[in-house]
C-alpha positions as CSV (number, residue, x, y, z in Angstrom):
1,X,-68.2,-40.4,83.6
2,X,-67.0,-36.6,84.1
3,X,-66.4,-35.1,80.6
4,X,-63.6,-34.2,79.6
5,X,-64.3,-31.9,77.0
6,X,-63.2,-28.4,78.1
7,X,-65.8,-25.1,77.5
8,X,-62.8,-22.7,77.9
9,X,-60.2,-22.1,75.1
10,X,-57.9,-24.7,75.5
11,X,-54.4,-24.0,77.3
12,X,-51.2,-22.6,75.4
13,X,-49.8,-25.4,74.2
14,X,-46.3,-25.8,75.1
15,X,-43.6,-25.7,72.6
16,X,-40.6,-26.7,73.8
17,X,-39.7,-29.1,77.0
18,X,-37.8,-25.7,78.3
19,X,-40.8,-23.9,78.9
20,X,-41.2,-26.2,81.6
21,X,-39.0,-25.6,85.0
22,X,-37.7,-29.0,85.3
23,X,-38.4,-29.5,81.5
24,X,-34.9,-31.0,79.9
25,X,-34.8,-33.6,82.9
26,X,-38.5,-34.7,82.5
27,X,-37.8,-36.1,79.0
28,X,-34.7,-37.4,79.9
29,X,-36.8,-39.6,82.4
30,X,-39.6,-40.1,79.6
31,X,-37.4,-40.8,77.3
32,X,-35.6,-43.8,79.7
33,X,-39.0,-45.0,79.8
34,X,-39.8,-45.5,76.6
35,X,-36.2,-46.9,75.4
36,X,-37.7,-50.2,77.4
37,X,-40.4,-50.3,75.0
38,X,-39.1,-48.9,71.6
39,X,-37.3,-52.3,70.6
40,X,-40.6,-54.0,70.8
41,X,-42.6,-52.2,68.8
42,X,-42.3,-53.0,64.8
43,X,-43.4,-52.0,62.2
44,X,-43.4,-49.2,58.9
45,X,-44.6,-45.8,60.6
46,X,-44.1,-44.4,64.1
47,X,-46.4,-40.9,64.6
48,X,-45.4,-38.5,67.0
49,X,-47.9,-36.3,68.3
50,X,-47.4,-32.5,69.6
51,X,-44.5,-30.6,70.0
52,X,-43.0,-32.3,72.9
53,X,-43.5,-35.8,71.0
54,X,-42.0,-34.6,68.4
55,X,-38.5,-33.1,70.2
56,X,-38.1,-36.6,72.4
57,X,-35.5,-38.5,70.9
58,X,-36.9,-42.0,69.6
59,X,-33.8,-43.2,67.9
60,X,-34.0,-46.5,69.8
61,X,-37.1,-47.2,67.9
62,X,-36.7,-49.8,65.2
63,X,-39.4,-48.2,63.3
64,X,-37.5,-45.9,60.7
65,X,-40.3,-43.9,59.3
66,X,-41.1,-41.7,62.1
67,X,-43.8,-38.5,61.1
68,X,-43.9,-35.7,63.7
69,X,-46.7,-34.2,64.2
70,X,-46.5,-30.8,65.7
71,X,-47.4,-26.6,65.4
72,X,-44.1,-25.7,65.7
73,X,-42.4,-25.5,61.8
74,X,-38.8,-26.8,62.6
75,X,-40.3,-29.7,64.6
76,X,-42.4,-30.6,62.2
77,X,-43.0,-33.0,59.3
78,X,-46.8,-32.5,59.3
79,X,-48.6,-29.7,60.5
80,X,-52.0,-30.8,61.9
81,X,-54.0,-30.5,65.0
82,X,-53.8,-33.5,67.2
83,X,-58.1,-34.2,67.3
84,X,-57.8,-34.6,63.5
85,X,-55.0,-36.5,62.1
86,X,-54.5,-36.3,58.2
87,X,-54.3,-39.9,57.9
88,X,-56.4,-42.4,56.8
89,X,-57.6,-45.4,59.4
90,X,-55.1,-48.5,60.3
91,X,-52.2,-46.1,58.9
92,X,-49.4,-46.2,61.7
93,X,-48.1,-49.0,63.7
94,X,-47.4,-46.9,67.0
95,X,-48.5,-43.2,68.5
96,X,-46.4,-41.3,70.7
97,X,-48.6,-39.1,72.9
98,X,-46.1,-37.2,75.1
99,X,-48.2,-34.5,77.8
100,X,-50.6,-34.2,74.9
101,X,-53.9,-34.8,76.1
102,X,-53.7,-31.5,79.0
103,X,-53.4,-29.1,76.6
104,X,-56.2,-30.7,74.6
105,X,-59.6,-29.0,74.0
106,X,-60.9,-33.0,73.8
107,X,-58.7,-35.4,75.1
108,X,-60.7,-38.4,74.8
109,X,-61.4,-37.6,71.1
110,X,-57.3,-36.8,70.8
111,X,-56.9,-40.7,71.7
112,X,-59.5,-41.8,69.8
113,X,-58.1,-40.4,66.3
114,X,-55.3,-42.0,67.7
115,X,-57.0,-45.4,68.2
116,X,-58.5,-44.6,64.4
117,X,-55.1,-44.4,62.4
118,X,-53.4,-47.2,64.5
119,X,-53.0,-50.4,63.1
120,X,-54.5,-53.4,64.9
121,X,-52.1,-54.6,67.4
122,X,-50.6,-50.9,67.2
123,X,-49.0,-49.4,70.1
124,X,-50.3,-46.2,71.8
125,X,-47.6,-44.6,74.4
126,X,-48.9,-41.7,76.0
127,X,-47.2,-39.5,79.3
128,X,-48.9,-37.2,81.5
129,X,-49.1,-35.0,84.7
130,X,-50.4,-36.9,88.4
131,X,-52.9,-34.9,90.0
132,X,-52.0,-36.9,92.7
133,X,-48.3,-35.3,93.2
134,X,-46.7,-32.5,94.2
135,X,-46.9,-31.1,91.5
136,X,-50.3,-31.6,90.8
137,X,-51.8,-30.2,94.4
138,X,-49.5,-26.6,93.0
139,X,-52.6,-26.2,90.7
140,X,-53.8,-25.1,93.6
141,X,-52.2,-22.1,93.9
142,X,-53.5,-19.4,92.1
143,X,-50.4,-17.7,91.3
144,X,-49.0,-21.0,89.2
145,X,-52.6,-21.7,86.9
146,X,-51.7,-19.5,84.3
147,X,-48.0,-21.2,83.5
148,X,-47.0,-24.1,82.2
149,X,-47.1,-27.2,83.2
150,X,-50.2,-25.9,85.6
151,X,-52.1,-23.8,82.9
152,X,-53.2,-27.6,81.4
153,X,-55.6,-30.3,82.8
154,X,-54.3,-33.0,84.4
155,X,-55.7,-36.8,84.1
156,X,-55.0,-39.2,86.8
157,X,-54.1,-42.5,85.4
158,X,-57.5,-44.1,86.2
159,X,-59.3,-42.3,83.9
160,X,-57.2,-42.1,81.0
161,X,-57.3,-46.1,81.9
162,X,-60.7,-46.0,81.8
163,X,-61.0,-44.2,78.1
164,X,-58.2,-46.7,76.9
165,X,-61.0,-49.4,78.0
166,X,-63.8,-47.8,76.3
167,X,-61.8,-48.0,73.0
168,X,-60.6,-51.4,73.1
169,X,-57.5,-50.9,74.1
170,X,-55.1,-53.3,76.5
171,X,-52.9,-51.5,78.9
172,X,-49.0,-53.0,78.7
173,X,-47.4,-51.1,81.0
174,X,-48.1,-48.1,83.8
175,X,-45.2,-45.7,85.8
176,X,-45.3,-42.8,87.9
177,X,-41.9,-41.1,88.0
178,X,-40.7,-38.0,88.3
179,X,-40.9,-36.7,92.3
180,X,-40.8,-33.3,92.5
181,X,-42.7,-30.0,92.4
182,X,-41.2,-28.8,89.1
183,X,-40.9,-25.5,91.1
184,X,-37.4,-25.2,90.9
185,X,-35.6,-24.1,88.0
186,X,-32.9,-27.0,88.6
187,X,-34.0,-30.9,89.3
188,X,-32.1,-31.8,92.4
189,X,-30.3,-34.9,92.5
190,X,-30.3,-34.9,96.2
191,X,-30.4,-38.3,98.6
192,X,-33.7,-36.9,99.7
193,X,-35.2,-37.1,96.0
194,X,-33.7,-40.1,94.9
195,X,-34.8,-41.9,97.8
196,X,-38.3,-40.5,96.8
197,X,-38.3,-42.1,93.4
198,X,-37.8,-45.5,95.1
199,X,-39.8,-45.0,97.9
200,X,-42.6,-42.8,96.4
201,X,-43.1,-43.4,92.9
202,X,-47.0,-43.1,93.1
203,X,-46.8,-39.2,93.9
204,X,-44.4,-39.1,91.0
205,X,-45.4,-35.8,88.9
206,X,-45.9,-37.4,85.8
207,X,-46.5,-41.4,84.4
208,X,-46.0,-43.4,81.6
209,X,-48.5,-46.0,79.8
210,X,-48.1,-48.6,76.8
211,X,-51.7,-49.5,75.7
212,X,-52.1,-51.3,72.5
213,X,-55.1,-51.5,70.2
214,X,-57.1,-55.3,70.0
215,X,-59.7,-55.8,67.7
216,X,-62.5,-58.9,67.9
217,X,-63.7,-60.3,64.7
218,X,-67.1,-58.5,63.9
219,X,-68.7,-62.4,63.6
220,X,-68.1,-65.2,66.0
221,X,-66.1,-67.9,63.8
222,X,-68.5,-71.4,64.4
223,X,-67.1,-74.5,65.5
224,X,-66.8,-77.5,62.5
225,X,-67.5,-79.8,65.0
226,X,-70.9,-80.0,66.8
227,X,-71.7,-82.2,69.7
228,X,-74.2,-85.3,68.9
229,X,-76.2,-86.5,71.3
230,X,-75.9,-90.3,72.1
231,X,-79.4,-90.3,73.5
232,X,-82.4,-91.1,71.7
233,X,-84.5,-88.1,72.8
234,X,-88.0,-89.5,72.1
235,X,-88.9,-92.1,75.5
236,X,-91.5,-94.6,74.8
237,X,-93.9,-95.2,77.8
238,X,-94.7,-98.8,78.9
239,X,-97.9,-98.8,80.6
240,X,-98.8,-102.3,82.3
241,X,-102.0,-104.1,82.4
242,X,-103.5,-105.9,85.4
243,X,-105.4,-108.9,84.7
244,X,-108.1,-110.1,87.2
């Protein structure tokens, strides 16, 4: 597997949905997505990690206790890094990773702090760029690398699949939306892009995924019962005599 720690200094990590083009309609579309999710999930605490977790608007979660988690000071309740969360193990019943992991020095160690404070059963929501997009191929470009959202790395949904595997986790839910460059400084609501979104959801620029966290007993439990055998194992040999 490819790592995915980075050598450079990670990317400037974005601090508001605006600094995006087509930012303020992206989380209005994340935000949809989640709102099918959010009366499911129960529980005592709800962390929100990174700035742009923090400004979505969860109020349709049932969890009340909700701890953002984020570098900018009026966002935040906590003031951490997201590769090592102040909290002790099986502390939260959900995480909220919102286009967290591209700006990430470690990604894969970002979720799996997350899989550490999550409570078993706990619910991991995470959103992120497609490679395979429009937006994705403008990384391309040289001229774009150095903003946002192309100054980050983006993870196709395989492989952030494939490091929600390797920690245990069960995927609940995948969705690409989002079809459009995130060129513009406008989102179009065009017949041309809304028949995109039905028609070509897979080269959506960005997707949502519900994973949640199982756990297997460290011991197999035994069976009380056990199988007897109505056989009797030992077979006596009857050898025959012939008598002249």
């Amino acid at each position: 597997m490819k790592p995915a720690l980075s050598r450079h200094t990670p990317a400037t990590i974005p601090a508001s949905w605006q600094q995006f083009a087509q930012g303020k309609a992206l989380a209005q579309q994340l935000e949809a997505q989640f709102n099918l999710w959010w009366p499911r999930i129960f529980g005592y605490h709800l962390l929100k990690v990174g700035n742009l977790s923090s400004a979505l608007d969860t109020s349709a979660c049932s969890i009340k206790h909700q701890i953002r988690l984020a570098t900018a000071p009026e966002l935040a309740t906590l003031i951490a890094d997201p590769d090592d969360l102040p909290l002790i193990e099986h502390a939260v019943d959900a995480v909220l990773l919102a286009h967290c992991l591209e700006y990430a020095q470690d990604p894969h160690h970002v979720i799996r702090e997350a899989h550490r404070v999550l409570m078993p059963d706990g619910y991991l929501l995470i959103s992120g760029f497609n490679p395979i997009s429009a937006c994705g191929l403008l990384k391309l470009w040289p001229g774009l690398q150095g903003r946002l959202p192309w100054s980050g790395r983006f993870f196709s949904m395989a492989r952030v699949t494939d490091w929600l595997h390797l920690l245990g986790f069960e995927i609940l839910y995948e969705q690409r939306l989002f079809c459009t460059s995130m060129l513009a400084d406008k989102h179009s609501q065009s017949a041309l892009r809304q028949w995109a979104d039905q028609h070509l959801h897979y080269f959506g620029a960005a997707y949502v995924m519900v994973a949640r966290k199982r756990t297997l007993p460290l011991t197999p439990i035994k069976p009380k019962w056990q199988l007897t055998n109505n056989f009797n194992p030992a077979v006596k040999g009857i050898s025959a005599r012939h008598q002249g």
